[in-house]
N, C-alpha and C positions, 0 to 999 in steps of 0.2 A: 720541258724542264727536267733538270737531272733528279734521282728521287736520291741518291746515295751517295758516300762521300770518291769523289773521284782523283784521282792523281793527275794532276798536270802533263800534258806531254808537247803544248806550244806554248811561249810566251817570249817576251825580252830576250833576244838574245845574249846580253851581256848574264841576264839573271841566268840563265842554261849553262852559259860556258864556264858561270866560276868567277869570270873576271871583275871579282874585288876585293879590298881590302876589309868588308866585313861579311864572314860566312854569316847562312843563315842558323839561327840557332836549332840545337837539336833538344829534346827531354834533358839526355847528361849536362849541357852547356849550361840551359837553362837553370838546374837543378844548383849548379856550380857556383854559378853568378848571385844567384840567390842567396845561399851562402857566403860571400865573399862582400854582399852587401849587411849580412847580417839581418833580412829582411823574412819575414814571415807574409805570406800575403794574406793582406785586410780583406775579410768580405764583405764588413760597410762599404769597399770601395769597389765592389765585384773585381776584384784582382783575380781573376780565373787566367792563368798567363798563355799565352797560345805555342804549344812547346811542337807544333806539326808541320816541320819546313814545307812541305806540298802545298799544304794549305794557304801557307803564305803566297807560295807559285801562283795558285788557283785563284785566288784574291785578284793580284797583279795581272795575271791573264783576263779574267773578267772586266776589270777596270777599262786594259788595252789602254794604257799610258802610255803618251810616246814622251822622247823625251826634253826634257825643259819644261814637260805640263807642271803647273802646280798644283799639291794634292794636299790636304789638310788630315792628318790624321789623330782622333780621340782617343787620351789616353794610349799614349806612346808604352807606357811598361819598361821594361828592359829593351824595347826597339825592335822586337822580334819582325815585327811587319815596316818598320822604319829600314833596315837594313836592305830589305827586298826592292820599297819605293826608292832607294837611295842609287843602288844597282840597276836599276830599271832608268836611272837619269832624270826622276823627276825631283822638285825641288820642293822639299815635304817642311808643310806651318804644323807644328803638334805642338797639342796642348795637355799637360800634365798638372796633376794637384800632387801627386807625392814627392814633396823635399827630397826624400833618399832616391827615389826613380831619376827624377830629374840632374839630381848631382852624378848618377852614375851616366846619364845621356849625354850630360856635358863633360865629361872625362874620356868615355868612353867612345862615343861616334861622333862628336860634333869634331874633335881632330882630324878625321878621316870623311867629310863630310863635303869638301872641295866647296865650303860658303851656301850650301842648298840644302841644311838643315835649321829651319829656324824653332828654337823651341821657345815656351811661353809658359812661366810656372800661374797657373790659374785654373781657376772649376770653368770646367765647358762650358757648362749652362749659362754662365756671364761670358764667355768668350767661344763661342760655337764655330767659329772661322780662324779660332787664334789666334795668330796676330797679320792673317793677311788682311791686305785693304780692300775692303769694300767694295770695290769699282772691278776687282779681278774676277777672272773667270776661274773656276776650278774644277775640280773631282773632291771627293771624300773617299778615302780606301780608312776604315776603320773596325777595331774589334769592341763595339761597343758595351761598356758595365751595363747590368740589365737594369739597375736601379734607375739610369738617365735616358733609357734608351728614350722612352717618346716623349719627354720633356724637351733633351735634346733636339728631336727630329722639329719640332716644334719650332723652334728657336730656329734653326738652319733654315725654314721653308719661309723664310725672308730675302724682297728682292734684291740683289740677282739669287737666285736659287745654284746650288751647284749642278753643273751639266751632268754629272754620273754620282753615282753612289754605291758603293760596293760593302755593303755591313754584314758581318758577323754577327751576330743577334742570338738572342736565347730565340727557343721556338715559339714560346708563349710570344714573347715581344712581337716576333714577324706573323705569329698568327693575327695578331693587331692588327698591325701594318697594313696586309698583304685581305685580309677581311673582305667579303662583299655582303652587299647588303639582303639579309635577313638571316643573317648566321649572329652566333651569341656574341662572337668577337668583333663583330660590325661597330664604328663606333667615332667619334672625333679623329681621334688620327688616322683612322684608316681614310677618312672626308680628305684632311689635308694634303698628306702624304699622296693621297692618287688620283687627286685635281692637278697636281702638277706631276707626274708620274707615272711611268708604266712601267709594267714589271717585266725587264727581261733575258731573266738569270736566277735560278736557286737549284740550293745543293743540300739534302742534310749534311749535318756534321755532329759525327759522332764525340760523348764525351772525351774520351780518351785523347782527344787533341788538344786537353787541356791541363796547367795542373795550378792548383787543386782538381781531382776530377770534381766536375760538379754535379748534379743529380738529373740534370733534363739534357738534353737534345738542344743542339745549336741550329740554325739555318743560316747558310752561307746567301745573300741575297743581293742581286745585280739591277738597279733603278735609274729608268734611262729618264733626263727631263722631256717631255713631250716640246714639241715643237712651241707649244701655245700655252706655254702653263699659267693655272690659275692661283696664286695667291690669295689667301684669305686675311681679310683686313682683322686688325684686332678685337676689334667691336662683333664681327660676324664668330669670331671662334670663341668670344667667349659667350655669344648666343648659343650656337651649336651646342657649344660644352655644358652650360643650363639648362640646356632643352633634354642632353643624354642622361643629366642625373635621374631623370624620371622615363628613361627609355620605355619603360611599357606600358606608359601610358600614353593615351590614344592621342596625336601631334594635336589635332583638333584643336582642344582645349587648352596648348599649352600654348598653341599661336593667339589665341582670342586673349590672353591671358598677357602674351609678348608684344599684342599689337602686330601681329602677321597675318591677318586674315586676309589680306592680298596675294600673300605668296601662299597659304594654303590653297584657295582656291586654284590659283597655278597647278599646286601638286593633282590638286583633284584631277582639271582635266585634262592628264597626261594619263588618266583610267587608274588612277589608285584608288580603294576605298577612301570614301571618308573617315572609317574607322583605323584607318593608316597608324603604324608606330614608326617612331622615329628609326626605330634599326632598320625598316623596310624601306627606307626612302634612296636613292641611288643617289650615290656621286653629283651628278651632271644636275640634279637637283638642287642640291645643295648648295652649288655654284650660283643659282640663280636667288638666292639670299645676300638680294643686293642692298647696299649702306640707306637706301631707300624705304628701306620694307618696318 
């Protein structure tokens, strides 16, 4: 795994040679555009805009889109990573809540867009796929606001699940994520997220790839679907998620209490104390908290 932020040196050929009608944006472009919308960016809506062409390189390279894929991207912004997927030939669903962002997408790229920009004015969290259909298979190449990160991932890790995931993340968020079990950020989503999941791609990324700068540390992260992934039924996550409000205390009694003294006993004897907490319990466990139990 890369530990620092790295510069791109394969990807898309089209995206190396130049060949398009929208460059990728730079800090000044950026800075310009902004101005020109007359736009301040909101941090209720983590508008931290991604002003680091490379990065967008290193996204798309990671993803390894070919092209005609369809790729869903969160929170479009000024399209800074829309122009990259756009150039790379895939045929990018993004879904935007900012009025002003969204009228500049449609003036601005959806002309030069050759029909494979579909955009969706809506909050992710109600529309997690945009407006592709259901039944399609995808990727996600997104920079996601820190506030939705794992509400959103939430939402997405409904079936089909997307075949790759390539997020931008604050650190805190991908420390979530990316968690195992008996560390303090072990937790619900890290369960969901890596039942269907394995991780295989990260980068830091430093602030200054950003602006506003913002105060923490990004993680650039690459999430391949497993062959066999496991979906967690709704009923099962919002047990899980019941179960973590009281993380230190001892599963035991929280199973006697949820009517799980079946799959307790399970946990037992795989050789866990019965003094077991929920942060200590692995993944693959988890899984076996079946609509039964």
């Amino acid at each position: 795994m890369g530990q620092g932020f790295l510069l791109v040196t394969t990807t898309n050929c089209r995206l190396l040679s130049g060949e398009m009608d929208l460059p990728l944006l730079t800090p000044t472009t950026t800075r310009q555009l902004l101005d020109e919308i007359g736009m301040r960016p909101r941090k209720s809506l983590g508008q931290n805009f991604l002003i680091e062409p490379n990065l967008v390189r290193k996204s798309i390279a990671m993803a390894e889109v070919a092209d005609g894929e369809r790729v869903v991207e969160i929170g479009p912004g000024l399209g800074t990573l829309t122009r990259g997927l756009l150039a790379a030939g895939t045929e990018v669903y993004a879904v935007e809540k900012d009025p002003a962002l969204l009228q500049h997408l449609r003036k601005n790229l959806l002309p030069h867009a050759d029909n494979k920009l579909h955009l969706l004015e809506a909050d992710a969290l109600e529309h997690p796929r945009g407006n592709l259909c259901k039944g399609d298979s995808f990727k996600v190449v997104a920079n996601l606001p820190y506030a939705i990160t794992t509400p959103w991932l939430e939402k997405v890790l409904m079936d089909p699940v997307p075949d790759r995931m390539v997020l931008l993340m604050q650190k805190e968020a991908a420390q979530r994520v990316l968690a195992g079990p008996g560390t303090k950020s072990f937790g619900p989503i890290s369960i969901f997220v890596q039942a269907a999941y394995s991780l295989a791609d990260q980068h830091k990324v430093s602030p200054s790839c950003f602006f506003p700068v913002p105060d923490v540390d990004s993680s650039l992260v690459r999430l391949d679907r497993k062959s066999e992934p496991f979906i967690f039924s709704q009923r099962q996550r919002k047990i899980v998620r019941q179960i973590f409000t009281q993380r230190r205390k001892q599963l035991k009694s929280q199973c006697m209490a949820l009517n799980l003294q079946g799959w307790m006993k399970m946990v037992i004897t795989t050789g866990l104390p019965e003094t077991v907490r929920p942060e200590q319990v692995p993944v693959k466990l988890w899984m076996q908290l079946y609509e039964s139990s």
